[in-house]
C-alpha positions, 0 to 999 in steps of 0.5 A: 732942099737948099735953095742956094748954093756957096762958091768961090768968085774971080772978079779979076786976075790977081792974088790969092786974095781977089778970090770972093765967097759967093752965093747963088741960087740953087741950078737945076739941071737941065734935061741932061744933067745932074745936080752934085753936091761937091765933096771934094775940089782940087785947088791946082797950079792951073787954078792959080795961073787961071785966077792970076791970068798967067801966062798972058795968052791963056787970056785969050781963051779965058777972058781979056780983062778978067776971067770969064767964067767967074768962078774957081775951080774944075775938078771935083768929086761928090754925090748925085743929087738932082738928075734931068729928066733925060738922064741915064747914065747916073742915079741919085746918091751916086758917088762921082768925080770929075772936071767942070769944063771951061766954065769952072765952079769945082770950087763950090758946094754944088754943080750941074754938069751934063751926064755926057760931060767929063764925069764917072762913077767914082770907084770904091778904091778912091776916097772922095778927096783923091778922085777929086784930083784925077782929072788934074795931073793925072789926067793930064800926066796919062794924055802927055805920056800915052797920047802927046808923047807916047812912053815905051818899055824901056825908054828913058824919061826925065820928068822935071818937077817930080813931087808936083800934082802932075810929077807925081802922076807922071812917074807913076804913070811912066815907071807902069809903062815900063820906062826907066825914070828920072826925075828932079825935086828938091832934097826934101822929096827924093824919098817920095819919088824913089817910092812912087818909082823913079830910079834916079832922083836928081837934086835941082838945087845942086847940080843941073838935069842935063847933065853930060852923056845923058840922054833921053827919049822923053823930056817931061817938062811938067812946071814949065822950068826948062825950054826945048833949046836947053833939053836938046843936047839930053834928048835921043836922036829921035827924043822928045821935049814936052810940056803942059804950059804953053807959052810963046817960045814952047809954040814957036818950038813946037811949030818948027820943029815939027818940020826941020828937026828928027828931035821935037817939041810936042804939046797939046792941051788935055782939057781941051780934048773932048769929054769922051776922051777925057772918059776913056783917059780916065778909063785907063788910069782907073786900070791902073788904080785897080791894079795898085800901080797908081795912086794920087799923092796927097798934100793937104785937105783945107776947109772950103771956106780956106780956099784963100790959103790954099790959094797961097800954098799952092802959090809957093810951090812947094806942095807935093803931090795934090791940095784939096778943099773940103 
């Protein structure tokens, strides 16, 4: 058996180019956790922010000078290959998928993680690179839309930034919940969000999705573009604005319109939730799967040792869907 292990080291917030191959020795799980040997990891725009340390106050939480984990990446797939003696949820050669937690290391070749941790049994109608992803955007895409900002049938929703990691999950998700979508990319991805379901594509290179007479019951802001005060005059009476990044005017907003306006700013963090709910959320969204009305939208598989340039693509901002490395 192997005895060490390969990832990736963040020694300090920066470009693509701080990230550092490393090797340490092989973990053994602890009573209740199993060994996986990682197949798969997603490389996210979260990742990024993380390894740049943006926006600023998230370095609160991760580290003030560089980030305390040390490690890149969360979200993984692969199979079982050590379980601690109390284990019994899982079995040796099980196929997996899941998230690392605050201590991050998805980015490697192995990871312990706890049986009772954000992790599941990965379903045969999803290859080991698309289950890498689900606990990134789609995840994160079903708790805003059934939990932060519940969708109803018929409601009418903007997702902003449709082509990304979570835009692509949130259309999905939405147009499944029975609401009438819209969303925005470029010029070059209107077909890929008319398929996943979107029944308007606006192009933000040519005209603005606040448009006049518009109104919604739902603003999903996935890449942090817009503000409550320039969604506001496109939202319902009752209409809401959310968004996955915060920041310092998303937190003033979110605080005063919880109180002094019918129409609000929501957040709240789904990797912050507990592994339980992160189960259950993944839970319904394997419903989904199962029924054909979700599926992961796939960009590109990168060898492990290219984690660098996915770093870069992803930075563009041009990427749709998911980008993983194997």
């Amino acid at each position: 058996m192997d005895t060490t292990f390969e990832a990736w080291d963040i020694p300090n917030y920066g470009a693509p180019e701080v990230l550092s191959p490393v090797r340490h020795p092989m973990p053994t799980p602890a009573e209740d956790q199993i060994l996986v040997r990682i197949r798969a990891s997603a490389v996210t725009r979260a990742d990024g922010m993380m390894r740049a340390g943006h926006p600023k106050i998230a370095r609160v939480f991760l580290g003030l000078s560089r980030p305390r984990a040390g490690l890149s990446g969360t979200c993984f797939s692969g199979e079982v290959v050590g379980l601690g003696s109390a284990v019994t949820r899982f079995k040796i050669g099980e196929a997996v998928f899941g998230e690392a937690g605050l201590k991050f290391g998805a980015n490697a070749s192995h990871i312990c993680v706890s049986e009772e941790g954000s992790i599941l049994a990965k379903p045969d109608t999803l290859n080991f690179e698309e289950a890498a992803v689900m606990f990134d955007g789609a995840m994160t895409s079903w708790h805003f839309l059934t939990h932060v900002a519940p969708v109803k049938p018929k409601d009418r929703v903007l997702i902003l930034g449709g082509s990304g990691s979570l835009g692509s999950a949130a259309i999905q998700i939405a147009t499944a919940l029975g609401a009438q979508v819209t969303a925005t990319s470029s010029t070059r991805n209107g077909e890929l969000l008319s398929a996943l379901g979107a029944t308007r594509v606006i192009d933000y290179t040519r005209e603005t999705p606040f448009q006049a007479g518009a109104r919604y019951d739902l603003v999903f802001d996935t890449l942090g573009v817009s503000s409550f005060g320039a969604a506001k005059p496109s939202l319902a009476r009752n209409g809401r604005y959310a968004c996955p990044v915060l920041g310092l005017g998303l937190l003033r907003d979110v605080m005063l319109t919880r109180f002094f306006s019918p129409q609000r700013a929501v957040f709240s963090a789904a990797g912050l939730q507990t592994p339980e709910h992160h189960r259950k959320q993944l839970t319904g969204l394997l419903s989904l799967v199962a029924d054909g009305r979700f599926a992961p939208v796939m960009d590109r598989t990168y060898p492990f040792a290219d984690l660098v340039e996915a770093h870069r693509y992803v930075a563009t901002g041009r990427k749709r869907g998911n980008v993983v490395v194997v």
